[in-house]
C-alpha positions as CSV (number, residue, x, y, z in Angstrom):
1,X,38.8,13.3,7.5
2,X,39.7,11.8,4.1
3,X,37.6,13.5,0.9
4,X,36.4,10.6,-1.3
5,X,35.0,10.2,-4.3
6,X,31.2,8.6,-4.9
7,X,31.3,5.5,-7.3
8,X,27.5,6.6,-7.9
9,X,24.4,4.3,-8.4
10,X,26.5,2.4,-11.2
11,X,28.3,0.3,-8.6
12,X,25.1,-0.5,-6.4
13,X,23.7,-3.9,-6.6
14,X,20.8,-4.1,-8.9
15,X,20.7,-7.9,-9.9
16,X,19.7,-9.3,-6.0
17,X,15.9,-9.2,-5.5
18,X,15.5,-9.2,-2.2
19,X,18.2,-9.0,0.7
20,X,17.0,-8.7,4.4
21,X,19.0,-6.5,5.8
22,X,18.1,-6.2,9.8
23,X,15.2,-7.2,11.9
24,X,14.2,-3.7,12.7
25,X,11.2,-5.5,15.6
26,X,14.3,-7.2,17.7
27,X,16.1,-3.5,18.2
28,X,13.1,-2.7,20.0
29,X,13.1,-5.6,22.4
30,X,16.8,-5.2,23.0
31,X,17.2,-1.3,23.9
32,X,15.3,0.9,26.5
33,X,14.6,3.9,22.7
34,X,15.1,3.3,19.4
35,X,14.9,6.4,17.7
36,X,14.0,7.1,13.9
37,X,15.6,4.7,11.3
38,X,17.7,5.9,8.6
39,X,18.5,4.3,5.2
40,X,21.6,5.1,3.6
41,X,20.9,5.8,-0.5
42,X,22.5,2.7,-1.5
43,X,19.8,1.0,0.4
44,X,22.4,-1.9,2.2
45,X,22.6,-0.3,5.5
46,X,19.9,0.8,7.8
47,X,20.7,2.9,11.2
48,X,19.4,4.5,14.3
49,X,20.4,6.0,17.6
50,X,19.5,3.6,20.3
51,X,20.0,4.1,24.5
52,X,21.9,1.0,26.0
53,X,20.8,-0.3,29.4
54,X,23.9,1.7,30.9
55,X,21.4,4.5,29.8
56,X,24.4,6.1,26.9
57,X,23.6,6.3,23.5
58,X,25.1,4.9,20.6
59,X,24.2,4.0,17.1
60,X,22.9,0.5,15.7
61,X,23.6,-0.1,12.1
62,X,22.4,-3.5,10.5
63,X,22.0,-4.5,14.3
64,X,25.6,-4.5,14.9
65,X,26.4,-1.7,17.5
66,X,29.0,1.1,17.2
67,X,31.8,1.0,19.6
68,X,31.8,4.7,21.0
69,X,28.7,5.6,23.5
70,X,27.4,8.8,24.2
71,X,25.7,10.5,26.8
72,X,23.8,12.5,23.8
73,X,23.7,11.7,20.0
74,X,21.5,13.7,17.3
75,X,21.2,14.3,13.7
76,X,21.8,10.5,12.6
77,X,22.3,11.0,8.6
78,X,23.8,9.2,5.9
79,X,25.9,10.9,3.1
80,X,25.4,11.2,-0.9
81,X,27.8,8.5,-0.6
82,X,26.8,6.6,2.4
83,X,28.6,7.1,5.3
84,X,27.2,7.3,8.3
85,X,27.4,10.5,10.0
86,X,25.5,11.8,13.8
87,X,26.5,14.7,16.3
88,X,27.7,13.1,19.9
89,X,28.3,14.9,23.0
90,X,30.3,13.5,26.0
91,X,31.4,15.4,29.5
92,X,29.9,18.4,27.7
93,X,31.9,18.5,24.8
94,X,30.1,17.6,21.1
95,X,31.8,16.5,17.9
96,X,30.9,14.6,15.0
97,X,31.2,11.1,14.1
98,X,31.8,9.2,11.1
99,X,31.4,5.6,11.1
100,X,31.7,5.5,14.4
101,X,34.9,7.3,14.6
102,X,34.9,10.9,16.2
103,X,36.4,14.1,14.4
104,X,39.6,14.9,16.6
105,X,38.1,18.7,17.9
106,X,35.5,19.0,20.1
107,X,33.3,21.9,20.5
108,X,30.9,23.5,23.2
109,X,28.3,23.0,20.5
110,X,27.6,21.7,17.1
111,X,24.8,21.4,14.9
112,X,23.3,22.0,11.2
113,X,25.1,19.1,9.8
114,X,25.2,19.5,6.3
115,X,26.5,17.9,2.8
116,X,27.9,19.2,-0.2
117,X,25.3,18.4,-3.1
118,X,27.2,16.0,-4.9
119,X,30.7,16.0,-3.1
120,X,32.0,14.4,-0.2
121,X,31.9,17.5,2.1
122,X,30.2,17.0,5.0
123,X,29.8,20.8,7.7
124,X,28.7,22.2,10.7
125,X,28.2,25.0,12.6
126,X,30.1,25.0,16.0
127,X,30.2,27.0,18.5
128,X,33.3,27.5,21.2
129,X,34.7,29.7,24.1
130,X,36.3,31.6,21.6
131,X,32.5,32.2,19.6
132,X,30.7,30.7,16.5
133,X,32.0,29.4,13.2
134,X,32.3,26.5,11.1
135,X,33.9,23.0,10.8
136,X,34.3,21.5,7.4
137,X,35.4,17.8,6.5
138,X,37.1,18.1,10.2
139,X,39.0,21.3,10.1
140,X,37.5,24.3,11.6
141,X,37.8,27.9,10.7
142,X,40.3,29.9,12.4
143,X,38.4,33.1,12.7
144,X,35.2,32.8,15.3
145,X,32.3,35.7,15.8
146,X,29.9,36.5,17.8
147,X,26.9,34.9,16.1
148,X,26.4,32.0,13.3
149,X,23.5,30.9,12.0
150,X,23.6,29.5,8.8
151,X,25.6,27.1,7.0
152,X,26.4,26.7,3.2
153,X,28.6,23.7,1.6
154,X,29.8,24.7,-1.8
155,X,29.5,21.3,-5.0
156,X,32.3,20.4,-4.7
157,X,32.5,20.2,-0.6
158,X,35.8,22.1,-0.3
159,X,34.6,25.5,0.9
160,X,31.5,26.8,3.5
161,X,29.9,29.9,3.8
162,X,27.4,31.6,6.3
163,X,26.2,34.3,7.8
164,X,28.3,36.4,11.2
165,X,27.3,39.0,13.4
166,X,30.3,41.0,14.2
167,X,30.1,42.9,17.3
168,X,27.8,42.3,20.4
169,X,24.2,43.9,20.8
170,X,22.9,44.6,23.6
171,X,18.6,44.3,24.0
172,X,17.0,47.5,22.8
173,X,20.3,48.7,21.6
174,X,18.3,50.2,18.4
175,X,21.1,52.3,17.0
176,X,23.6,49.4,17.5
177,X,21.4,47.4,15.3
178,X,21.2,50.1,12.5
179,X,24.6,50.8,12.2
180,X,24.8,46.9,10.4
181,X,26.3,44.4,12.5
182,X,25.9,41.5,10.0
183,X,28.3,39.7,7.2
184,X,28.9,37.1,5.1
185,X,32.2,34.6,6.3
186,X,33.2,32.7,3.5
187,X,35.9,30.2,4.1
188,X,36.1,32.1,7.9
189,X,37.4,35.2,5.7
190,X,34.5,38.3,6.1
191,X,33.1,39.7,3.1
192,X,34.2,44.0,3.2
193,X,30.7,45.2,3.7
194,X,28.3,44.6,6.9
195,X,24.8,45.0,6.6
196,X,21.3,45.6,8.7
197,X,20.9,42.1,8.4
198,X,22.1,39.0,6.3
199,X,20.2,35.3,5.4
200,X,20.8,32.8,3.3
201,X,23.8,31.9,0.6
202,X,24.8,30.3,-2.5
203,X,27.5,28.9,-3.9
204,X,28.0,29.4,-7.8
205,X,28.9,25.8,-9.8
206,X,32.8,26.3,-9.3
207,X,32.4,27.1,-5.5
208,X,34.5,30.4,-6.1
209,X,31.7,33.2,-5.6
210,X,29.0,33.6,-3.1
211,X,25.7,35.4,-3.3
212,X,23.4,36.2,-0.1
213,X,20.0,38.3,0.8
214,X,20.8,41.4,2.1
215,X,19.1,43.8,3.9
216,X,20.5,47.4,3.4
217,X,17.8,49.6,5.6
218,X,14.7,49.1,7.3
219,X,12.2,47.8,4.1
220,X,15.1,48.3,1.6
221,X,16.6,44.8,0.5
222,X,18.8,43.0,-2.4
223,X,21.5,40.7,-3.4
224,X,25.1,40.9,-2.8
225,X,27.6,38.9,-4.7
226,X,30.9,38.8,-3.3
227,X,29.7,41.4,-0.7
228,X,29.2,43.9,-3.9
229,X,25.2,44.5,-3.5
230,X,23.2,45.0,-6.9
231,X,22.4,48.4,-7.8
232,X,18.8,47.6,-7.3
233,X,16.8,47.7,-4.2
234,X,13.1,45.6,-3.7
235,X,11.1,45.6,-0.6
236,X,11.8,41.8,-0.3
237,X,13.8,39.4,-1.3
238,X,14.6,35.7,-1.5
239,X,17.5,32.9,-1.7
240,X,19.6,33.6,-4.4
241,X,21.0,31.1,-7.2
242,X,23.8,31.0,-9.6
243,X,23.2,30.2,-13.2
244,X,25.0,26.8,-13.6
245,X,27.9,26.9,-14.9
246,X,28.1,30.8,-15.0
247,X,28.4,34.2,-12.5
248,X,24.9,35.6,-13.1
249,X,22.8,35.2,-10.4
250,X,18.8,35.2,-10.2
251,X,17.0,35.9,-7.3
252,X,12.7,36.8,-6.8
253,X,12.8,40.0,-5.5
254,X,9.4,41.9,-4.5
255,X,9.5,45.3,-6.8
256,X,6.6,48.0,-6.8
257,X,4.7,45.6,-9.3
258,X,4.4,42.6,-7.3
259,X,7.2,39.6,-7.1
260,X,9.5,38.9,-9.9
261,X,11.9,37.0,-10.4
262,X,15.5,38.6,-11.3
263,X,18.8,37.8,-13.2
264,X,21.2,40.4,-11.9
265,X,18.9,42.8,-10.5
266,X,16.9,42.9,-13.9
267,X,13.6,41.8,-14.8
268,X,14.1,38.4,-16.2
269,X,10.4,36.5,-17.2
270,X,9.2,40.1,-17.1
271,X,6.1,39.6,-15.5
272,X,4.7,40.4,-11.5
273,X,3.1,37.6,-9.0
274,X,1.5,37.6,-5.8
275,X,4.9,35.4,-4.5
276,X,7.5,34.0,-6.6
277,X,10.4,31.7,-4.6
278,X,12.3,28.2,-4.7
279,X,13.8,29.1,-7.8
280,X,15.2,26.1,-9.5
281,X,17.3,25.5,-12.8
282,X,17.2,22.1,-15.2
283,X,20.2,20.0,-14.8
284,X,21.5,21.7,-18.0
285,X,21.0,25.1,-16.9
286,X,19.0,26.0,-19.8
287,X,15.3,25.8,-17.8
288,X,14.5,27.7,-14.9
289,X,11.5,27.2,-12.7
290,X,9.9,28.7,-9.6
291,X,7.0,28.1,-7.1
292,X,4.8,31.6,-7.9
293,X,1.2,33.0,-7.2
294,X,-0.7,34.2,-9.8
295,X,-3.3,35.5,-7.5
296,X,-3.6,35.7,-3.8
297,X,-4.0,32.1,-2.3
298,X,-3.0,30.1,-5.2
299,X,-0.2,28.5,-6.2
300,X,1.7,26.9,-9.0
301,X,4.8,26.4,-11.0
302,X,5.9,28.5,-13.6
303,X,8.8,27.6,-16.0
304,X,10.9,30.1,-17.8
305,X,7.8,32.4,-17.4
306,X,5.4,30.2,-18.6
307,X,2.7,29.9,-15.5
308,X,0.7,26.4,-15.3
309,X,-3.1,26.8,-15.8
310,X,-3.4,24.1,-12.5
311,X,-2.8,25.8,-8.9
312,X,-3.6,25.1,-5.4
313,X,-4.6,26.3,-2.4
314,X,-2.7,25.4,0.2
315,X,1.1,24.9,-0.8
316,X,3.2,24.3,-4.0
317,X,6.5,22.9,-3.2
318,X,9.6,23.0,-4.9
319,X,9.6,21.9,-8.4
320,X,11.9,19.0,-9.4
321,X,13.3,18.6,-13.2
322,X,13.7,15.4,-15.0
323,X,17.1,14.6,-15.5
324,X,17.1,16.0,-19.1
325,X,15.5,19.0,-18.0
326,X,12.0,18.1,-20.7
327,X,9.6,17.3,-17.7
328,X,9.0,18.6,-14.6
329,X,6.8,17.6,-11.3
330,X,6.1,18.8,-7.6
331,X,4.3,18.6,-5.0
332,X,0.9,20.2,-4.2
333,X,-1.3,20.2,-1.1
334,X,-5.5,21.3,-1.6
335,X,-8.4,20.9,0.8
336,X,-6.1,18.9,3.0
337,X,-5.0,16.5,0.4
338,X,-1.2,15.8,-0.6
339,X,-0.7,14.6,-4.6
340,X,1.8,16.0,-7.4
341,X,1.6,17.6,-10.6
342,X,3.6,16.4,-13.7
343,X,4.0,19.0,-16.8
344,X,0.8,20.6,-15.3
345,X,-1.1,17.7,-15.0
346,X,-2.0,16.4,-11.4
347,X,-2.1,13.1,-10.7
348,X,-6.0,11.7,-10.2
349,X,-5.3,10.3,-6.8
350,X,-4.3,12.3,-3.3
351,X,-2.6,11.4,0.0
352,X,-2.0,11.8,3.2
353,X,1.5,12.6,2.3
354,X,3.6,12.7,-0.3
355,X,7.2,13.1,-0.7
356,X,9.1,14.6,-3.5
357,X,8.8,13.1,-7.2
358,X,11.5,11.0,-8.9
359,X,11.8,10.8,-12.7
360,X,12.9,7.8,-14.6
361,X,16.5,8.7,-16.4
362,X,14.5,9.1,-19.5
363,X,12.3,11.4,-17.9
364,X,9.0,9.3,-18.8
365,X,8.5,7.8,-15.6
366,X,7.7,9.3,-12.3
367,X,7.4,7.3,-9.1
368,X,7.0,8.4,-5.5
369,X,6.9,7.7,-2.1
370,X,3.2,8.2,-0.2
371,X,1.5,7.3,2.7
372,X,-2.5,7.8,3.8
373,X,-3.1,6.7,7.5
374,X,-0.1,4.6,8.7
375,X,0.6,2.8,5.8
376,X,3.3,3.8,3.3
377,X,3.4,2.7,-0.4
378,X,4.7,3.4,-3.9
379,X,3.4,6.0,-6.5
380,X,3.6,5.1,-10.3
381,X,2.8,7.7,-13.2
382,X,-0.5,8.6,-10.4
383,X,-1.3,5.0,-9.5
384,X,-0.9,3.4,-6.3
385,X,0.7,0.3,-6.1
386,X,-0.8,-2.5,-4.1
387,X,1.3,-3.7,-1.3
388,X,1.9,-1.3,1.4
389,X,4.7,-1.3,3.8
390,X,5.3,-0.5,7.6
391,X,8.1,1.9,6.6
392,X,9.2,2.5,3.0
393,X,12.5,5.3,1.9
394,X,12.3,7.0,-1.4
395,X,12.3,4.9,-4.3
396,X,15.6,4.9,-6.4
397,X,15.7,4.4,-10.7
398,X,18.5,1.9,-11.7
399,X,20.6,3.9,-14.3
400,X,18.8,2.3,-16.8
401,X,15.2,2.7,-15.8
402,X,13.9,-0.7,-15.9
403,X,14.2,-1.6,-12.0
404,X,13.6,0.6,-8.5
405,X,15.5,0.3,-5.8
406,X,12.4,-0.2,-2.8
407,X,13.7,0.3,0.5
408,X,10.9,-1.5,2.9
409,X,10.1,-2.6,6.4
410,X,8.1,-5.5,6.5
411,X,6.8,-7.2,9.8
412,X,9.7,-5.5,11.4
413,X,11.9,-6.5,8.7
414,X,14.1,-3.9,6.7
415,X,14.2,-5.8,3.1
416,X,16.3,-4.6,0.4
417,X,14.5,-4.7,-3.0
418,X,15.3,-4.8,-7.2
419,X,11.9,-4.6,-8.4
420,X,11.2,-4.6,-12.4
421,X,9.6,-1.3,-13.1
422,X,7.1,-3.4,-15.4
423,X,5.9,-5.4,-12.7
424,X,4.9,-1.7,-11.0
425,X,3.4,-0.9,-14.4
């Protein structure tokens, strides 16, 4: 495949108030399933997977059909820059498929499709006679191991990491298992070290180093960078993150005083919690938050060590940053009840569901996407905005502010909208 560059929301169409798009109603009277809609983010396509009445699958977009069928399709998903991307499998063999046309290798299995965060690079694992590995933007690693199970696209969508076991295991085979049979394969290429067991990964900004949780011994843990581990060992550890921009890398790592979070292996908020994880920085790099528990079945956010006096019972989720890293929001779940919190202060109403806040570019708006019963609607600044919709995707800030991008279904009707963010207000 071709790596492309994202024109970004600049180039979207934010003058046309309304476009509909595709009458969502007629797809189910013309096909035996119509699975999940998907919306790519520009908000002018919308897609699913449907069965034909020849009984293959094949994907509708804008209710014009693609031209390759499959006796299985998954994983439907538009890109950062929306293509259309979904996992086929035909006479046994799976592959993915970009706008309806499929990579040239095939595979005996393929899934985790992933994207970079802001690139074009679109992965997967894969798995062959040969054993498990990776195939990124169509080419797939030459090395294959026994066992694969995680996937990792670096920013910029050249490179892909994950974790390998190297030799086979048989069951019960204890001493197999503590000699270390897992690594990191970056690229296909195996960190030097193995270890008792390795999880998740992360990319620095630049894509050229890689940090991972480790597990040295039974209850010993850490982070290795490069496959070097930190001199430090914790009981517990989390996914590790790079500061942007830099080589230091800060993980929450559960010492003898409770959970802290680390830079480096060092104490770096210096202070303990019950949990501490889903450690986040500010676009800028200079803020870091995380999801932490101050005391056993509560839970809040705390930002650069600075807890918020507001927690919950059930679940804090990861925080999101306003784009110029001043405010920050996420969402909370308490006696059953879904709402978020902004700078500490949670919104008066509650949910059904919620899904993940969106700032304004300047940071002084927040809108979301929420639903109680079947009904789905639109969040401003904590107030609920009157029409609700059959189906609605996450809202969308013009690059100015004033207008939201609302991406609706309407009496079966996908609808395309501009709406001024006064008219909300």
């Amino acid at each position: 495949m071709t790596l492309q560059t994202y024109p970004g929301k600049h180039s979207w169409d934010w003058e046309t108030s309304t476009k509909e798009i595709a009458s969502i109603s007629d797809w189910a009277s013309s096909f035996p399933e119509v699975q999940e809609i998907v919306i790519s983010p520009d908000g002018e396509r919308v897609a699913a997977i449907v069965m034909t009445e020849d009984e293959t699958v094949t994907v509708c977009v804008n209710g014009e059909l693609w031209t390759n069928t499959f006796e299985k399709a998954w994983s439907l998903k538009f890109s950062p820059g929306s293509s259309l991307f979904c996992i086929g499998m035909n006479d046994d063999e799976w592959t993915v498929i970009e706008e309806d046309q499929p990579w040239e290798e095939s595979f005996d299995y393929v899934w985790n499709l992933k994207f970079s965060p802001e690139g074009p690079g679109v992965g997967v694992n894969i798995r062959t006679s040969d054993g498990y590995g990776v195939a990124l933007n169509g080419n797939t690693w030459d090395n294959k191991f026994v066992q694969m199970r995680s996937l990792e696209v670096s920013p910029d969508g050249q490179r892909a990491a994950g974790n390998v076991q190297l030799a086979p295991l048989s069951e019960g085979d204890i001493s197999g298992f503590k000699k270390g049979l897992w690594g990191l394969a970056v690229d296909g290429e195996l960190w030097d070290a193995n270890f008792l067991n390795v999880w998740d990964c992360a990319f620095n900004t630049e894509g050229t180093k890689v940090a991972a949780e480790i597990r040295l011994v039974s209850g010993r843990q850490t982070i290795a960078v490069d496959g070097i581990p930190w001199d430090q060992e914790f009981k517990a550890v989390w996914r590790p993150i790079f500061v942007p921009g830099a080589h230091d890398v800060v993980a929450p790592c559960l010492t003898t005083d409770g959970w802290q979070v680390l830079i480096n292996g060092k104490s770096l908020w210096n202070q303990s919690f019950n949990q501490a994880w889903h450690t986040v920085f500010s676009p800028n790099g200079a803020k870091l938050a995380a999801v932490v528990s101050p005391e056993f079945g509560r839970w809040t956010i705390g930002v650069d060590g600075n807890v918020w006096k507001n927690t919950f019972g059930e679940v804090v989720l990861a925080p999101v940053f306003s784009p110029d890293g001043q405010g920050m929001a996420a969402v909370a779940k308490d006696s059953g009840k879904w709402t978020i919190i902004v700078n500490d202060v949670p919104w008066a109403e509650s949910f059904d569901m919620v899904w993940d806040p969106v700032f304004s570019p300047d940071g002084l708006h927040v809108v979301a996407k929420a639903a109680r019963g079947s009904d789905y609607f639109v969040v401003v600044d904590g107030k609920s905005a009157s029409q609700k919709f059959e189906e609605l995707g996450v809202p969308v800030f013009s690059p100015d502010g004033s207008k939201l991008l609302m991406k609706t279904v309407e009496g079966g009707r996908y609808l395309r909208k501009i709406v001024p963010l006064k008219d909300l207000l």
